[in-house]
C-alpha positions as CSV (number, residue, x, y, z in Angstrom):
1,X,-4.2,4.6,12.1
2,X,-4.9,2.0,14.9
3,X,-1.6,0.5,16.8
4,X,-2.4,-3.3,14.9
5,X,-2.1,-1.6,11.4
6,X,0.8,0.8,12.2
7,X,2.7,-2.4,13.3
8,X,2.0,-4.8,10.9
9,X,2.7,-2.2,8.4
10,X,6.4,-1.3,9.6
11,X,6.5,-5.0,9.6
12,X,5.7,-5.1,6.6
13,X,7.5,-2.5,5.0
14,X,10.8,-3.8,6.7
15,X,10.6,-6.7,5.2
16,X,9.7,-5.1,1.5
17,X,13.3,-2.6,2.3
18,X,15.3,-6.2,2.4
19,X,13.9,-7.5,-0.6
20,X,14.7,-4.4,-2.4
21,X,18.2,-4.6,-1.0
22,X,18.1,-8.0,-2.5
23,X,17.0,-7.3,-5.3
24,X,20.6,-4.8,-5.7
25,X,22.8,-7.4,-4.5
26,X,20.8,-9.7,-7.6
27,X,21.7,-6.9,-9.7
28,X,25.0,-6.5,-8.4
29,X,26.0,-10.2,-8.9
30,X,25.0,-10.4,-12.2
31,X,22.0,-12.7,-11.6
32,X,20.0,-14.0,-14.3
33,X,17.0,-11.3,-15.5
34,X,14.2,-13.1,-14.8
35,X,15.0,-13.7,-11.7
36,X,15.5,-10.5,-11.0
37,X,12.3,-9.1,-12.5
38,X,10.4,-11.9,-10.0
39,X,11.5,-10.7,-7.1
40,X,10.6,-7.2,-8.3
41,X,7.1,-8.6,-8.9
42,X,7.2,-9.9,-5.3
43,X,8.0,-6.8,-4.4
44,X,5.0,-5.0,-6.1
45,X,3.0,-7.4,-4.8
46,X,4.0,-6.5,-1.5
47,X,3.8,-3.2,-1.6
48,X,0.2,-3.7,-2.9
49,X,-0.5,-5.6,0.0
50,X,0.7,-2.3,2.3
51,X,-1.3,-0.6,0.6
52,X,-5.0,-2.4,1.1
53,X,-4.2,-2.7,4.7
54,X,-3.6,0.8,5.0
55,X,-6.6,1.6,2.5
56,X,-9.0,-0.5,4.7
57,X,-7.8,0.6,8.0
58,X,-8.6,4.1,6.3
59,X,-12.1,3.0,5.8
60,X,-12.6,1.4,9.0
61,X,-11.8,4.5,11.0
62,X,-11.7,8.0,8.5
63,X,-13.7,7.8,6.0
64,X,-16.6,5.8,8.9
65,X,-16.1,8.0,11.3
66,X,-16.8,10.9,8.7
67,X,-20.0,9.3,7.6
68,X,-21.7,8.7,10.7
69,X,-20.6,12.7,11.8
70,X,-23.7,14.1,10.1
71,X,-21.3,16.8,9.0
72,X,-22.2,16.4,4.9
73,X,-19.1,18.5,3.9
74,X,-16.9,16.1,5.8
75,X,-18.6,13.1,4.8
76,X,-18.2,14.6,0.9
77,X,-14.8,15.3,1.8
78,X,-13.9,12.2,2.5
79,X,-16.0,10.4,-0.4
80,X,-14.3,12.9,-3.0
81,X,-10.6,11.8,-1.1
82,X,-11.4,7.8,-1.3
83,X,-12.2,8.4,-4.4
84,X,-8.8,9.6,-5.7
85,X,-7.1,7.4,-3.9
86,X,-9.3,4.5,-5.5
87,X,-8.5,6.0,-8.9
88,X,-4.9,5.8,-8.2
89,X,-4.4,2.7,-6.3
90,X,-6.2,0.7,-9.5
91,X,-4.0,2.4,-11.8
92,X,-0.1,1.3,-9.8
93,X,1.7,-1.0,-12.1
94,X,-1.2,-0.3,-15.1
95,X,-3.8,-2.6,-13.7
């Protein structure tokens, strides 16, 4: 993982920590359900978001850098793992 996507990704995920500690306090405080269950949307959300930019940096640099190798079991390696995790990024939160 490149330096950019390692820091915005802490970033990110720091932020995503203190929504989630919101979201107790909500809970805590007795605050009204819907409420509650939009900031835990926002929170998917943003977790999805970690998520692509981790997935393309992945891209960018693994799974590339295995396909221009000229190594064909690394390169189906690779294809056969961004496959899986294609299959079970699309299926978080049953989309």
């Amino acid at each position: 993982m490149d330096a950019e996507t390692r820091d915005q990704a802490r970033k990110r995920i720091r932020r995503i920590a203190g929504q989630v500690a919101a979201i107790e306090r909500m809970i805590d405080a007795d605050r009204y359900c819907v409420d509650v269950l939009l900031q835990v949307a926002a929170v998917r959300a943003a977790l999805d978001g970690v998520g692509k930019l981790l997935l393309q940096n992945h891209v960018e640099h693994c799974v590339a850098d295995a396909i221009t190798s000229g190594r064909p079991k690394e390169r189906q390696e690779k294809i056969a793992e961004l496959m899986e995790v294609f299959s079970r990024f699309t299926q978080i939160g049953g989309r």
